[in-house]
N, C-alpha and C positions, 0 to 999 in steps of 0.2 A: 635565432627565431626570425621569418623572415613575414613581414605584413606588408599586404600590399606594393609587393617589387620593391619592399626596402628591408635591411636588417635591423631590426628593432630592437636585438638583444644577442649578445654571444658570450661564452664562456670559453675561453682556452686553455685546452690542459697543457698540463709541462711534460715534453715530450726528453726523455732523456737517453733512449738508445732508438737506433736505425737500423732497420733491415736494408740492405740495397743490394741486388742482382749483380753477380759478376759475368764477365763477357765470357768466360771458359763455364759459363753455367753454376748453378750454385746461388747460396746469398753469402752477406758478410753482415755481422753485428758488429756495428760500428755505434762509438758515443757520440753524441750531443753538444755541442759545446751551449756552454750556458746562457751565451747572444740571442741563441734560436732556439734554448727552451720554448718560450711562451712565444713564438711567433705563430701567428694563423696558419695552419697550411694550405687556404684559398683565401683570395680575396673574398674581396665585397661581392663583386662583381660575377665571380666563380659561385660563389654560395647561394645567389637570386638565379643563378642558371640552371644550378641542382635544382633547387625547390622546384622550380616551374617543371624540370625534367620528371621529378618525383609526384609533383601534381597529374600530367599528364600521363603516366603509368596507372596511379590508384587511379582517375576516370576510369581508364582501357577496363579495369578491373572489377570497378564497382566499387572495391572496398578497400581501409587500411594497406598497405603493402611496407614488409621489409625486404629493404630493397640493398644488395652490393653491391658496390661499384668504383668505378678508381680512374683516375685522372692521366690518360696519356698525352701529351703534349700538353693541348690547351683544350683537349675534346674529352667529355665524357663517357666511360665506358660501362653500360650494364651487366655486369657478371650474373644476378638473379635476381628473381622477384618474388617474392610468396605472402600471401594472403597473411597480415596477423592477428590469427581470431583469439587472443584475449584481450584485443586492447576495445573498448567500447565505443563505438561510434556517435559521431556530434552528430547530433537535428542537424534538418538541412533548415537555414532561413532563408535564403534566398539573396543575402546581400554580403559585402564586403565589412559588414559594420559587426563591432562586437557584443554580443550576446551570454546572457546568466539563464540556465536554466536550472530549475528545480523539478526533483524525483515527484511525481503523483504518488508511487505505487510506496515510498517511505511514506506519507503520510496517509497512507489508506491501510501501512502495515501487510504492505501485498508487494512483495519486490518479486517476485514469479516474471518469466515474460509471458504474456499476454497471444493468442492467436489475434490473426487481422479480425476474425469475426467477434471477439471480447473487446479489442481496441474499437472499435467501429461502432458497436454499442455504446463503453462509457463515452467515447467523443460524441456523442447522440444525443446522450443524456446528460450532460455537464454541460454548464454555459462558458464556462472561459477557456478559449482556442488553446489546442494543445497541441507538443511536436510530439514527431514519434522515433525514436533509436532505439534496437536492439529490441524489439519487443517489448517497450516501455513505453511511458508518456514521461511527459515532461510539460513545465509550464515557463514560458519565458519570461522572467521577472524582470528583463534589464527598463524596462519605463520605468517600475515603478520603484526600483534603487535609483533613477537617476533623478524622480524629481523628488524635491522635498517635500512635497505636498502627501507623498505616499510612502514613502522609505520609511520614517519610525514604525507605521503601524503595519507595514510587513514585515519587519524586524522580530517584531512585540508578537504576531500570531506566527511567524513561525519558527521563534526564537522560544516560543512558551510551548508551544505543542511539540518540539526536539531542538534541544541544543546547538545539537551538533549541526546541522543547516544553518540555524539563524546565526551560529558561530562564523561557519564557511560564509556565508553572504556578508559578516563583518569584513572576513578575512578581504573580500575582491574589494570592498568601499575603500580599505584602506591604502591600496594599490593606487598610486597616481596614473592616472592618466587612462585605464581599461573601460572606464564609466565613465561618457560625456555625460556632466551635469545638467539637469531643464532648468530654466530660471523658475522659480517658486511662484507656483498657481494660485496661492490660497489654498484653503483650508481641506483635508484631503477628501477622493472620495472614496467610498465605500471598499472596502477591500473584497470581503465575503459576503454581501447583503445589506452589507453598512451595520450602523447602529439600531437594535431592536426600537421602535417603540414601546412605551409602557403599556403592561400588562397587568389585569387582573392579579393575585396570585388563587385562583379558582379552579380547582381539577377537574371541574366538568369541560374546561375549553379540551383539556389532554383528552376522555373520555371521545371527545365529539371528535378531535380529528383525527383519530385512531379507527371510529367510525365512517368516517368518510372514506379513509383508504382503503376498509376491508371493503367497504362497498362497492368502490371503483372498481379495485381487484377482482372481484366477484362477475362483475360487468364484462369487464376485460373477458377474463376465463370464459364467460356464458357465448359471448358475440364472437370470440376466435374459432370456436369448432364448426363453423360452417365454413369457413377461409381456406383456402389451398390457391397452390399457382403464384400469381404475379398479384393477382386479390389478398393472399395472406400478409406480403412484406407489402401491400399499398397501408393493409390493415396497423400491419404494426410501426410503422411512418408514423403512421395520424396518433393510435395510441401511445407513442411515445410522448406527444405532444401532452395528452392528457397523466403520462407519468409525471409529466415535468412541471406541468402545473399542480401537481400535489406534494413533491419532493420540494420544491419550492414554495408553497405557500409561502405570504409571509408570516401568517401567524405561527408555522407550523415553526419557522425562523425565529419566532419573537419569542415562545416558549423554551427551545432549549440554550437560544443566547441567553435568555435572563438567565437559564440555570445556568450555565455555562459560567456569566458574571458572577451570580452570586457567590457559587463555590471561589472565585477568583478573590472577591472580595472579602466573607471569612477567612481565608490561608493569610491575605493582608493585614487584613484587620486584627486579627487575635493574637498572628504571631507578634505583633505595633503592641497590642494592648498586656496582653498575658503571656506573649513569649512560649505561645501552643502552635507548632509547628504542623502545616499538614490537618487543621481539624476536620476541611471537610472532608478527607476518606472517611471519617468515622462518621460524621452526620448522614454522609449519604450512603449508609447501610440499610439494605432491606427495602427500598424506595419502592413505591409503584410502580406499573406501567416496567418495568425497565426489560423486555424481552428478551436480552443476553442474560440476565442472571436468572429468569423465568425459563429460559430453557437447557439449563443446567441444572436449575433445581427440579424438574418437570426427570430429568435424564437420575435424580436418584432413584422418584420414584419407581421408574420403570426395573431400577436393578431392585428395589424392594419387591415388587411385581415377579422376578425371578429368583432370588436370592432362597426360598423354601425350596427348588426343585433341583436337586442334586444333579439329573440327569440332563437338563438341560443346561446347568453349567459345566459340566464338562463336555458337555457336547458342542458349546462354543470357545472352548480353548482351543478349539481342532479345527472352526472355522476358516475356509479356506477360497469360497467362490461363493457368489453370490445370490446363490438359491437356497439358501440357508434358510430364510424366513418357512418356507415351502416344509423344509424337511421336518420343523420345528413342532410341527402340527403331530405329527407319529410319537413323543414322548410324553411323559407323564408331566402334566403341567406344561407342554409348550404351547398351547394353544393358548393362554394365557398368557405367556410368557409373547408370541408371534403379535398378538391384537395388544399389548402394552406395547410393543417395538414400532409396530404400525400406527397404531395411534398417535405416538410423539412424531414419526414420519410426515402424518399428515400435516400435525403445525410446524416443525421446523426444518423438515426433508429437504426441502427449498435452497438449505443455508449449505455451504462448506468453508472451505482452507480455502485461501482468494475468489470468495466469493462474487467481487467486484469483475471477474472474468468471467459472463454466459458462457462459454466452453469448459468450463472446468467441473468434473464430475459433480452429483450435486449428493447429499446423503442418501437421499433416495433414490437413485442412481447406484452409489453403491454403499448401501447400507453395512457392509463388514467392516467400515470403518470405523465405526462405533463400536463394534466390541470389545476390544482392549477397553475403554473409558468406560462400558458396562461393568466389566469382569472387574477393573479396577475400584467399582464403585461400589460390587460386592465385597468385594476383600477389603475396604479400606475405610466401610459406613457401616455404623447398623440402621437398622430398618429407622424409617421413618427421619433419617437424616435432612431431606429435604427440606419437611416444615419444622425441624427445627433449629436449623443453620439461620434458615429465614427469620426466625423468632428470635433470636437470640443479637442475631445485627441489628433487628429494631429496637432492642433493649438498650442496648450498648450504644444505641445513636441515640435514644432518647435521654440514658444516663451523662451520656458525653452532653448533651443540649443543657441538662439542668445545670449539670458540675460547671459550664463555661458561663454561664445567666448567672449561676450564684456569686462568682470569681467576678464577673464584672458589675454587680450591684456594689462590691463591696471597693470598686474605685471611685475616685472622684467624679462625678459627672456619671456617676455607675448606672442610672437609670435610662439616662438618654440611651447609653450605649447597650446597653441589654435589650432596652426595646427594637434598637435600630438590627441588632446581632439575630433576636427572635423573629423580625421580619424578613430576615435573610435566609434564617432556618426553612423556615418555613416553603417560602419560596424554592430554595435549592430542592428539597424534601418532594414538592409539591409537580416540580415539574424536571427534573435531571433525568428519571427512570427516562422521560420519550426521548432522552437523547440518541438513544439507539433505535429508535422505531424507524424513522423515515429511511433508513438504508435498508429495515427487514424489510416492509413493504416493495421500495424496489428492489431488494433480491425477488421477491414474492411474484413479481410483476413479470421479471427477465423468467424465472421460470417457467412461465406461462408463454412467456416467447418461444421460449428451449424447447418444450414439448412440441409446440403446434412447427416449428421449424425441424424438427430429427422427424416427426411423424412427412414433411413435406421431402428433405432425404431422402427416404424409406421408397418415396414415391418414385424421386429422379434414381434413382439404385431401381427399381424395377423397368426402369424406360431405357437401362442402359445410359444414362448420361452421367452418374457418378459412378466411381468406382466402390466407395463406401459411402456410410452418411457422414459418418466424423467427417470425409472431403469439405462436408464445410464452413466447417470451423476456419478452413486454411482462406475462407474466401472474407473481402469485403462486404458488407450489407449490400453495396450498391450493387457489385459484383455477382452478387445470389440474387439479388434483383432482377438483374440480367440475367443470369441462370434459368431462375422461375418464369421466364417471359421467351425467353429461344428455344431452351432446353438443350443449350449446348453451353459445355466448359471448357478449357484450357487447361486442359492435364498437365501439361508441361509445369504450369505457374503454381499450381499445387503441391507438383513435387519440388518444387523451386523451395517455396512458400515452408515446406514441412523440413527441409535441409536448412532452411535461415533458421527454421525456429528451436534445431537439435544443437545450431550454431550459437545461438544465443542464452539457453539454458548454460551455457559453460560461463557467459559474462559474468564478473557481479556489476551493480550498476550503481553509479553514483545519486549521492543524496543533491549533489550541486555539481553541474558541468559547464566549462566554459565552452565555447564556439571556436577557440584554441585546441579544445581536446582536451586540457588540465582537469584532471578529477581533484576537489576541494574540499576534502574531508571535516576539516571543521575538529575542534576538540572541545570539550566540557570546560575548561579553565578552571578549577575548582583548586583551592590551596590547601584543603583539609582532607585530601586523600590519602589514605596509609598506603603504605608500601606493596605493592604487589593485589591490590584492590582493583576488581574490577567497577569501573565507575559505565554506571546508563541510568535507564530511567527506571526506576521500582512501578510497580502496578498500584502498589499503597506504601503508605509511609509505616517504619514500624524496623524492630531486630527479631530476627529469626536463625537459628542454628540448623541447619540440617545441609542436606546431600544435594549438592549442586544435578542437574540434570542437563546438558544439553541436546533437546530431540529435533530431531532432523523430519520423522515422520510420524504421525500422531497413528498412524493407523497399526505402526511399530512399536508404539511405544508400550512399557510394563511398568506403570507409574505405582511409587508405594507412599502410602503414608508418609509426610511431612518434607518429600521431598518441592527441590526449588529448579523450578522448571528456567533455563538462561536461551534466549530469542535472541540472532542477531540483526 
């Protein structure tokens, strides 16, 4: 390994036969003697000449290169050079100094790569500077593993939210010498928004800010359809600002870190007190507010909605483009069956698979994605499942709440701790559902961009200045910017742009990447795993028997009763 014009690390293998050219033509295999096994075949000196020679190629290049070559006299000779597109490319920092980046897209559960116009967006919207490889993001952790003021509590968030990260970021601490140390600041700051302030535990605050943002959104939506041109993307500049002050509240902060704590705190506490592993999965069943399980269960109803009409279910097994909604109207019961599909459209149409990418189709966009998970919901619920999946987890969290208050009255100190456990409940209960709101809303918002930006497309495609409207997707914000304001592209970068990005669909990308290029996997450490077990993260704690599933694409899938769906 060579850093900064010096060899910082080598390995030499034991070389024990030789090829060598004979002068009448030919080679000869010849051995080794065992002096010059392990000797270097270049110096020091040879090995900082290669690199800089291999550096100087991947520039010419742009990217990676495996490169042949071979040493005549004391000169280097290049035999070839070719592009290596699986190996994943480092963020560029700008310096000679060593760098930790960590994946965005593992922990947003979206590892997809990204068009420049979905990257350009979330860097818009997200306050802490990001790099970009491969159609991904990245956040550069190395300040805050080097000072102590900050390391445990990066550690702890994203050692707690995946293993295997907070694992790999052990693994580089322990490495002498790759992390210069800061001298210790004092006490640290704030990681993600710092530490909540205390909160009411009162569900009219959730109620109001849930209010607020439909109302923004509404705002938004009503003031963009006058917007086109270089006016629309000034427009949505400004209104990003106003996403961001509501993605960020603090209170909207202070609400789901308390949940967030609380739930932290019962898995502590009970499993400390009562040796109950995991309780708040159970507590927090059936919660309010919580519009991920509100629009699953919203999606039984709709198969209720179609499940009497025979003709309309088999007439979406055959589902095959996306004017189905259209033809649905001609069958007995599709009209019913069309304004139930529309309907859930209207509130969650917004959402899909990496939805944190504005480029990436939206359900309402192409609504046949949902049919398999309708048809599935037919075959696999009876009617009325929805409210009573719902009913059934509040029972079971209410049963779990008294069974854990009874078990702790009857300890020592039993009362203190049931009250302090019920204030937790409660809490968790009260405000955990809006954990997932503030990202529906900004999905909610980017589609509102999406539309008034493909309707502005539409427009450069009739002027002759794009070729399509997807074209641009392929572009930066600023870049379309400029587009809306000249009304000329750079075709060329486009096709650039959509060849990088056929290029990087083939990467997988690292949860933790050094500035070396090292991908740093990270492993669970766990000593209670059986044999041939797959060890990650469960969704809930709990034993279940049934048919492993691995799905690749949800719009593919033929999901049956009790099967267990494996994400990697």
């Amino acid at each position: 390994t060579v850093r900064d014009g010096e060899v910082v690390a080598r390995a030499v293998g034991a070389k024990q036969r030789a090829i060598h050219a004979l002068p009448a033509g030919g080679t000869q295999d010849v051995a080794i003697g065992p002096e010059r096994q392990e000797q270097p075949a270049l110096t020091d000196a040879q090995v900082v000449r290669l690199a800089q020679l291999g550096r100087q190629i991947e520039a010419h290049f742009g990217r990676p290169q495996d490169i042949e070559w071979c040493l005549v006299d004391d000169g280097f000779q290049i035999v070839q050079s070719r592009p290596i597109t699986t190996l994943f490319p480092i963020p560029e920092s700008g310096d000679q100094e060593n760098h930790v980046y960590v994946s965005v897209g593992h922990q947003q559960m979206m590892t997809d790569p990204m068009k420049p116009l979905g990257l350009s967006f979330w860097q818009m919207t997200t306050p802490a500077p990001m790099a970009e490889a491969g159609g991904r993001l990245f956040v550069d952790v190395t300040q805050r593993l080097a000072s102590p003021a900050s390391r445990a509590g990066l550690l702890e968030a994203l050692g707690r939210s995946d293993p295997l990260t907070g694992d790999a970021l052990q693994t580089i601490l322990e490495r002498d010498g790759f992390i210069r140390p800061l001298p210790d600041e004092g006490p640290p700051g704030p990681l993600f928004g710092g530490a909540p302030a205390p909160i009411e535990t009162d569900p009219a605050i959730v109620t109001e800010l849930i209010g607020r943002s439909q109302a923004s959104i509404a705002a938004s939506e009503r003031d963009i359809r006058t917007k086109s041109g270089e006016a629309l993307l000034d427009f949505i500049q400004a209104d990003i600002q106003e996403l961001k002050r509501i993605l960020f509240d603090p209170q909207s902060h202070q609400v789901f870190m308390s949940a967030m704590e609380a739930a932290w705190w019962l898995n502590d506490q009970l499993q400390a007190w009562l040796g109950e592993k995991n309780a708040a999965d159970t507590l927090t069943q059936s919660v309010p507010h919580n519009v991920t399980s509100e629009m699953g269960l919203a999606l039984l109803d709709v198969a209720d909605v179609i499940r009497p009409h025979p003709d309309v279910v088999a007439f979406l097994r055959h589902v095959e483009d996306e004017g189905f909604l259209d033809e649905l109207a001609k069958l007995s019961g599709g009209r019913e069956a069309r304004d139930a599909i529309e309907a859930w459209l209207d509130k969650y149409g917004m959402r899909c698979v990496g939805e944190i990418d504005i480029t990436r189709p939206r359900w309402s966009e192409r609504p046949s994605t949902l049919v398999p998970v309708i048809l599935g919901n037919i075959k696999n619920f009876e009617p009325g499942a929805g409210a009573r999946r719902f009913e059934q987890g509040r029972q079971e969290a209410w049963a779990k709440e008294q069974e854990l208050l009874e078990r702790l009255r009857a300890l020592p100190d039993g009362e203190r701790m049931s009250e302090e456990a019920k204030r937790m409940i409660d809490r968790v209960r009260t405000f955990i559902g809006y954990r997932e709101y503030p990202k529906y809303g900004m999905v909610s918002r980017y589609f509102v961009y999406k539309q008034a930006l493909l309707e502005e497309a539409e427009r450069l495609v009739q002027a002759h200045v794009l070729r399509e409207k997807e074209d641009i997707f392929y572009l930066t914000f600023q870049e379309l910017h400029d587009v809306a304001r000249t009304n000329h592209v750079d075709d060329q970068l486009i096709c650039r742009r959509k060849d990088a990005f056929r290029s990087y669909q083939a990467l997988t990308p690292p949860r933790v990447l050094t500035s070396d290029g090292e991908v740093i996997t990270g492993a669970y450490r766990r000593d209670d795993v059986p044999t041939g077990a797959l060890v990650g993260l469960p969704v809930s704690a709990g034993v279940i028997e049934g048919r492993a599933r691995v799905i690749l694409d949800m719009a593919q899938a033929d999901l049956e009763a009790g099967d267990i769906l494996v994400t990697a």
